[in-house]
C-alpha positions in Angstrom: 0.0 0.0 0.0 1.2 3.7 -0.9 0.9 5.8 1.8 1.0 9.4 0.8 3.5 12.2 1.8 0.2 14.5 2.4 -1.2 12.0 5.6 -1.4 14.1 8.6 -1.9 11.6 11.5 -2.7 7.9 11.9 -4.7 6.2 14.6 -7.5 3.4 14.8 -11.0 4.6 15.7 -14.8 2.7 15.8 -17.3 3.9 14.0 -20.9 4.3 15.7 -24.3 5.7 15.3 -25.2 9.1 16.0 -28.8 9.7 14.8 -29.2 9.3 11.5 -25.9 9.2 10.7 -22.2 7.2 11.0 -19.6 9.0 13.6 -15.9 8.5 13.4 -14.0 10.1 16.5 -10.7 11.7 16.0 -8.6 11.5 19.0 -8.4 14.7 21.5 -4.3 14.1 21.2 -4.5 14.7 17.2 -6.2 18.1 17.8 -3.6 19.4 20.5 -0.5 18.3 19.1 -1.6 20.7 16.3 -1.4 17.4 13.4 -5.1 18.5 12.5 -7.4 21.6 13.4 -11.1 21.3 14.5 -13.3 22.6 12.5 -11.5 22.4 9.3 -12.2 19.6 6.2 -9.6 16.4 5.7 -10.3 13.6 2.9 -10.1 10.0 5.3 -9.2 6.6 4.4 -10.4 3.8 5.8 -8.7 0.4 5.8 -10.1 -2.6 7.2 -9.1 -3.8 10.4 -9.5 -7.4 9.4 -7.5 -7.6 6.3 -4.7 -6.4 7.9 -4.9 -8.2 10.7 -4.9 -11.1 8.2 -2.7 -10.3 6.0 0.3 -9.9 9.0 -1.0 -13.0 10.5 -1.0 -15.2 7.4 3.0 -13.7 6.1 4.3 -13.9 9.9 3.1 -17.4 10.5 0.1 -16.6 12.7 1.7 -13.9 14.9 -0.5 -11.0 15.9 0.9 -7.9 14.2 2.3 -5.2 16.8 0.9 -1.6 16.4 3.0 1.1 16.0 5.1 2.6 18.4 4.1 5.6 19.8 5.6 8.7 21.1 6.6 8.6 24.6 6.1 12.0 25.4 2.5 13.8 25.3 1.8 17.6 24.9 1.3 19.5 28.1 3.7 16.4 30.1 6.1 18.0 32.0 9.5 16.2 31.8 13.3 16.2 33.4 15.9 16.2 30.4 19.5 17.0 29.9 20.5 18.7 26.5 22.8 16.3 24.7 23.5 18.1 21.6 22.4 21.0 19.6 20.7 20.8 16.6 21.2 22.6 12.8 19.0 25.6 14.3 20.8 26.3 17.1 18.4 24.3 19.5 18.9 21.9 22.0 18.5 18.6 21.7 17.1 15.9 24.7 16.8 12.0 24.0 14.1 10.2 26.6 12.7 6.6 25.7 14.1 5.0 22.7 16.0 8.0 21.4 13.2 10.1 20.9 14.0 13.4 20.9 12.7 16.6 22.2 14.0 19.9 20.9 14.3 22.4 23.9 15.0 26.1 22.6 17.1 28.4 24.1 19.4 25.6 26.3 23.3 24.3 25.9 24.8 21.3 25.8 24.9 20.2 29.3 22.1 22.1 31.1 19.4 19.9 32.9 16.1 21.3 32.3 12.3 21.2 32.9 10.4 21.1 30.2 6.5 21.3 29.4 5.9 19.3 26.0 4.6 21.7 23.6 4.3 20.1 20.9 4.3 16.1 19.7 4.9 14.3 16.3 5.7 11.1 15.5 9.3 11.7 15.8 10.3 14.6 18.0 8.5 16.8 20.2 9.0 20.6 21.5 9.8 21.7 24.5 9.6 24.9 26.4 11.6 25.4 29.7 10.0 26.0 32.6 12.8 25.4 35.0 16.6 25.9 35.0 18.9 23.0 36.2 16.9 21.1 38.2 
């Protein structure tokens, strides 16, 4: 399957009944961390659970398929980091669980900070200081 470059987020919902029509929730987190704004228009795909789930099962000889990892941060967490590195912009640059990293503005290689997450994708996050070495 072609996924394209254009696809904002990704995340398993149910669909129920509302009336006299079919609902699909988007989850609060998609909203917040700015992938998608309320109120605005977005084409969605839908791809069966099922044939997936079968598809992975049947070419990894039966074992269920794992989801996704996901980020181990969330926007508005507030976390404990050290600045390993700076980044191209000038920024700083935390790693927490499996090397994720969180880009903390404004800090130096060295300084242990805390930091409310500001902003979450599926490979970095934003942080702003709200505490010098903790």
């Amino acid at each position: 399957m072609e996924i394209s470059d254009k696809l904002l987020c990704l995340f398993n919902a149910d669909v129920r009944t509302e009336d006299d029509r079919y609902v699909v929730e988007i989850p609060r987190r998609e909203v917040e961390t700015g992938a998608i704004d309320a109120g605005e228009t977005y084409r969605v795909a839908l791809i069966s659970r099922e044939t997936d789930e079968t598809v992975a099962s049947e070419s990894n000889g039966g074992a269920t398929p794992s989801a996704e990892p996901q980020p181990p941060v969330e926007a508005g967490e507030l976390r404990y980091v050290e600045i390993e590195d700076i980044g191209k912009q000038g920024d700083g640059i935390a790693r927490v669980e499996r090397g994720y990293v969180i880009i903390v503005p404004g800090t130096d290689v060295g300084e242990r900070v805390k930091v409310e997450i500001t902003e979450v994708k599926s490979n970095f996050a934003v942080g702003e200081v709200v505490e010098d070495d903790f």
